[in-house]
PATOR-283156 format. One line per field, with one value per residue (C-alpha): x, y, z. Coordinates in steps of 0.05 Angstrom, whole numbers, padded with zeros to 5 digits, always signed. Layout:
x [X / ...]
y [Y / ...]
z [Z / ...]
end
This chain:
x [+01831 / +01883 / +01928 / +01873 / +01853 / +01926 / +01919 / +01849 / +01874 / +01802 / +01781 / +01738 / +01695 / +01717 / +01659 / +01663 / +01617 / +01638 / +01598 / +01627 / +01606 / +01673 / +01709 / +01661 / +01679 / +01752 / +01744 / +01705 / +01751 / +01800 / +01770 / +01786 / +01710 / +01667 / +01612 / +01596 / +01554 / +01539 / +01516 / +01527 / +01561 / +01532 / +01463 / +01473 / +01407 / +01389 / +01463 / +01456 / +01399 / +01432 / +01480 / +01430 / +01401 / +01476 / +01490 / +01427 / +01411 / +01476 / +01512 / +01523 / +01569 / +01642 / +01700 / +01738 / +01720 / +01765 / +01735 / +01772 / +01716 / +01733 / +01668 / +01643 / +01579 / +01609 / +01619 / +01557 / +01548 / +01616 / +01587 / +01528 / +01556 / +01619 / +01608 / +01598 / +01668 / +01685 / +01745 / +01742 / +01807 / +01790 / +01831 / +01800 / +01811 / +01730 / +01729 / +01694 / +01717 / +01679 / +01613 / +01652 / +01652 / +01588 / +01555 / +01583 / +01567 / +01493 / +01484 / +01517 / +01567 / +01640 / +01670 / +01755 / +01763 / +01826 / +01858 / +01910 / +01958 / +02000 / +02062 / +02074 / +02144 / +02162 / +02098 / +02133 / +02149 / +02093 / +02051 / +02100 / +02088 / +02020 / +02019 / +02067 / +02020 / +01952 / +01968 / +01898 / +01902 / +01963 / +01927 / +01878 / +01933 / +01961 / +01896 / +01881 / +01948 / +01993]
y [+02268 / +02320 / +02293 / +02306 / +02376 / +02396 / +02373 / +02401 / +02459 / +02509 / +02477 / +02417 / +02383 / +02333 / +02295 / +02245 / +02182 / +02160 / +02114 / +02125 / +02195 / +02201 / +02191 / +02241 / +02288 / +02282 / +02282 / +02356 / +02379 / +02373 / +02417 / +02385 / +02362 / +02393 / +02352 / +02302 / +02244 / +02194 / +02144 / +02068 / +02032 / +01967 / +02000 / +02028 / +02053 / +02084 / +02118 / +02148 / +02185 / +02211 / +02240 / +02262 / +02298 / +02320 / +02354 / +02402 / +02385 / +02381 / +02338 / +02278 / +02231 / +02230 / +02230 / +02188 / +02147 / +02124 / +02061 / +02045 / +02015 / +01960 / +01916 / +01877 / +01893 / +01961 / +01954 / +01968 / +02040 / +02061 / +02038 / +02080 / +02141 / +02138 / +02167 / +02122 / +02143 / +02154 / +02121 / +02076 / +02062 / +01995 / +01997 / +01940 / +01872 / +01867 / +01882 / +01830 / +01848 / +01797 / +01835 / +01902 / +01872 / +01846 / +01905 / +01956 / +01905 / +01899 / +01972 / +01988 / +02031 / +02033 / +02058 / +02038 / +02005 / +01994 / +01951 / +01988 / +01949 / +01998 / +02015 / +02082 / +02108 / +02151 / +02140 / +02149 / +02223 / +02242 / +02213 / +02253 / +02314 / +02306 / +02303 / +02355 / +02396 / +02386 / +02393 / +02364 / +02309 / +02291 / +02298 / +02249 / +02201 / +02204 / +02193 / +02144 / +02100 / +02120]
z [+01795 / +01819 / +01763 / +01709 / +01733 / +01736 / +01660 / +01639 / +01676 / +01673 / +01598 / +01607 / +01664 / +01727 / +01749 / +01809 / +01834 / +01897 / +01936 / +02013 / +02033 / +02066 / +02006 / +01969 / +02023 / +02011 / +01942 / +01955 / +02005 / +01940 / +01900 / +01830 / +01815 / +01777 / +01786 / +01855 / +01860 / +01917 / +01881 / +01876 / +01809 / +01815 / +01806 / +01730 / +01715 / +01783 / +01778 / +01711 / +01732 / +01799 / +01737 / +01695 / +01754 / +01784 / +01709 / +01710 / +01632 / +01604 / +01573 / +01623 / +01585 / +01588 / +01536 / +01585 / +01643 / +01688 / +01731 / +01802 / +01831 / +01875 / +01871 / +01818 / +01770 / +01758 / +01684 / +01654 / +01695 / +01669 / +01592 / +01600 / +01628 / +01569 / +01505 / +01453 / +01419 / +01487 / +01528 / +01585 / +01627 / +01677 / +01736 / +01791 / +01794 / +01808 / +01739 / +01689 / +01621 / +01588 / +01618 / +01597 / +01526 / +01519 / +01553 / +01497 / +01452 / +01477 / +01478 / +01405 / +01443 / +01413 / +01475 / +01475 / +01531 / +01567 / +01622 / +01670 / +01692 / +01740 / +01705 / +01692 / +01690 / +01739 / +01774 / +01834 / +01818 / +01793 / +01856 / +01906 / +01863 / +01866 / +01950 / +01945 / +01905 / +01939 / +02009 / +02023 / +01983 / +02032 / +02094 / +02064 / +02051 / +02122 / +02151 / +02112 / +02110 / +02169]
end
């Protein structure tokens, strides 16, 4: 997320769903979303509407989606909260792309979905720049992996 504000810069709209309040808390503590929800992926229907509710009105769906959810039966949520010429980026191994398929499918959405398979060059740079950066977003990291 600090990557894509750095790139949206003040035009366009960050919203997070995190399930772990602690991680939503980090994710605040940030300060690169536009938008929080706790809410749970594997429970599509009842998280759209926490969205719904979260965006006060406005428009709710996303131009790109980026799913990193590390459960399974998180699919569908992502579908319905994507723009139907929207973009999806799947980056989980919990993630069924033959439900992903069939879910757009079932819903007439022609979301692009994508699989990310890790390889970015100079990932490596661009992750350091990013702790170096958001000072915050490194104390997170050292809490959470020293």
């Amino acid at each position: 997320m600090c990557a894509i504000r750095q790139r949206l810069g003040s035009h366009g709209e960050v919203l997070a769903v995190e399930y772990s309040e602690q991680a939503l808390h980090d994710v605040a503590s940030l300060n690169v979303a536009d938008v929080l929800v706790h809410g749970n992926a594997s429970q599509a229907l009842e998280l759209v509407k926490k969205v719904q509710e979260a965006c006060a009105g406005q428009d709710y769906l996303a131009d790109l989606a980026i799913n990193v959810v590390n459960v399974p039966n998180t699919e569908f949520a992502t579908i319905l909260l994507t723009k139907p010429s929207g973009c999806i980026l799947f980056f989980s191994m919990a993630t069924s792309f033959t439900v992903a398929a069939l879910g757009a499918e079932g819903i007439a959405s022609q979301v692009e979905m994508h699989i990310g398979n890790g390889y970015m060059p100079d990932k490596g740079a661009i992750s350091l720049q990013l702790l170096r950066d958001y000072p915050v977003l490194r104390t997170i990291f050292t809490r959470r992996f020293s």
